[in-house]
N, C-alpha and C positions, 0 to 999 in steps of 0.2 A: 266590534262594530257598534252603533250609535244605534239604540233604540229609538229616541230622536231627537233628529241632530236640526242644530240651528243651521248647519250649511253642507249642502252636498259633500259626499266621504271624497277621499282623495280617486281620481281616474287611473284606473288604472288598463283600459280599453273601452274606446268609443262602443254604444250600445245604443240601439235604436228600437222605437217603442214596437213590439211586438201584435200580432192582431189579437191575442188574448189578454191584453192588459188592459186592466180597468180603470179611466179615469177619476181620481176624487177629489171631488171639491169639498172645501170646508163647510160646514153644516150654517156656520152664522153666518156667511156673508158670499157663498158660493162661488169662492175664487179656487180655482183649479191649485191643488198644492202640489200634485205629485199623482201616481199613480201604483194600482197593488198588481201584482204578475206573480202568477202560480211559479211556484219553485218545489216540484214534485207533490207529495200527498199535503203540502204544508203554503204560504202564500207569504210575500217579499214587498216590501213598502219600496217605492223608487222617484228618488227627489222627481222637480223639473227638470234636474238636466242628465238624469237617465240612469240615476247611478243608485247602488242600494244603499238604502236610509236604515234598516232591519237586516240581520239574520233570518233567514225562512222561521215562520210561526204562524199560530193562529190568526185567522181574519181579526179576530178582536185588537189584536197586539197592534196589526200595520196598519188598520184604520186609525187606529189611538192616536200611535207614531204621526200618522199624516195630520191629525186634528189639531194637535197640539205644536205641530212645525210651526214657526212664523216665516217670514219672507222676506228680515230683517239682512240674511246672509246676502241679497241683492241690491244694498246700498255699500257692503262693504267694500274694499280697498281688495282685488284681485293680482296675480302678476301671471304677465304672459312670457313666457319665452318665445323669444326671437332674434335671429343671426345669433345665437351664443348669448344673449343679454337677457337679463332677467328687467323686463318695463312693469312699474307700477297701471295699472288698469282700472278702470273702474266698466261696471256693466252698463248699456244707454238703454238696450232691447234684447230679446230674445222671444224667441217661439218657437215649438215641436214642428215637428212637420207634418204638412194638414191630413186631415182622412183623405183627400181627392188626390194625395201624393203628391202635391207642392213640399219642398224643402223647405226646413226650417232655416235658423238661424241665429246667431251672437253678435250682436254688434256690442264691441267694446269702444271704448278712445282711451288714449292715456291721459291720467289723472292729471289737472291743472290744479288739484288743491285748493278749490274752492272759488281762486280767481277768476276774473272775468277776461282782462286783461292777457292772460296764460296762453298762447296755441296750443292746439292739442290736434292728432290724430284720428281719425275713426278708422276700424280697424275690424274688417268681415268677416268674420267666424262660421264653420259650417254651424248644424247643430246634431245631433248633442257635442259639445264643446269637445274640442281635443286636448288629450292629456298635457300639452304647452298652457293651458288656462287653469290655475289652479286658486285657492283662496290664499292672503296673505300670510305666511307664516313666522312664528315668533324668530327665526333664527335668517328670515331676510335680511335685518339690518333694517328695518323699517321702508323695505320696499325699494329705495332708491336705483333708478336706472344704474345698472351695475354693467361695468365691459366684462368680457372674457378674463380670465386668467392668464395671467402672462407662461408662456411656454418653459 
């Protein structure tokens, strides 16, 4: 696992934030990065979208982790599965779900690739993101709406 990682670990079950988890914001500019949650006698850094960013360790360790993440991984190129297709995504919103117990959210749209021109999709996501939303990876083929596998 990523001591710290430029973009949420891979999902591998939805998880929602807990009444013991603490939120942290970055010190220079107090933007919410993620949050730390006890993991027995020892304490777990956990992205924005819910997922561990550390192995259980010292406070020192998953604060560090969270100070030093950027928030760069939410300009990148996502792919969502859907009907069997893997769609290129990009992120538009997102937010936890509030303390008054309002649901969060993910709004995606599929990528136009810069154009203006392009239609695209919006596309509602609970939050935290279900494991069909992942980041892009090297062996997608570079993302491209992909059909099913023929039978």
């Amino acid at each position: 696992m990523e001591s710290c990682g430029a973009e949420p670990a891979p999902y591998s079950a939805r998880m929602t934030i807990g009444p013991d988890w603490i939120p942290h914001r970055r010190a220079s500019d107090g933007e919410l990065v993620g949050w730390i949650r006890p993991a027995g006698e020892a304490w777990q850094a956990m992205s924005l979208f819910a997922q561990p960013m550390t192995d259980p360790a010292d406070w020192d360790v998953t604060e560090d982790a969270l100070e030093h993440t950027t928030l760069t991984w939410m300009a990148d190129v996502w792919i969502l599965e859907r009907d069997g297709r893997d769609i290129r995504v990009r992120l538009v919103e997102f937010r936890p779900d509030a303390e008054d117990g309002s649901p969060g959210r993910v709004l995606v749209k599929t990528d136009d690739f810069g154009a203006i021109d392009v239609p695209y999709e919006l596309i509602d996501l609970p939050w935290p993101p279900p494991a069909e939303l992942r980041p892009l990876r090297a062996d997608d083929g570079g993302g491209w709406i992909s059909a099913p596998a023929p039978r």
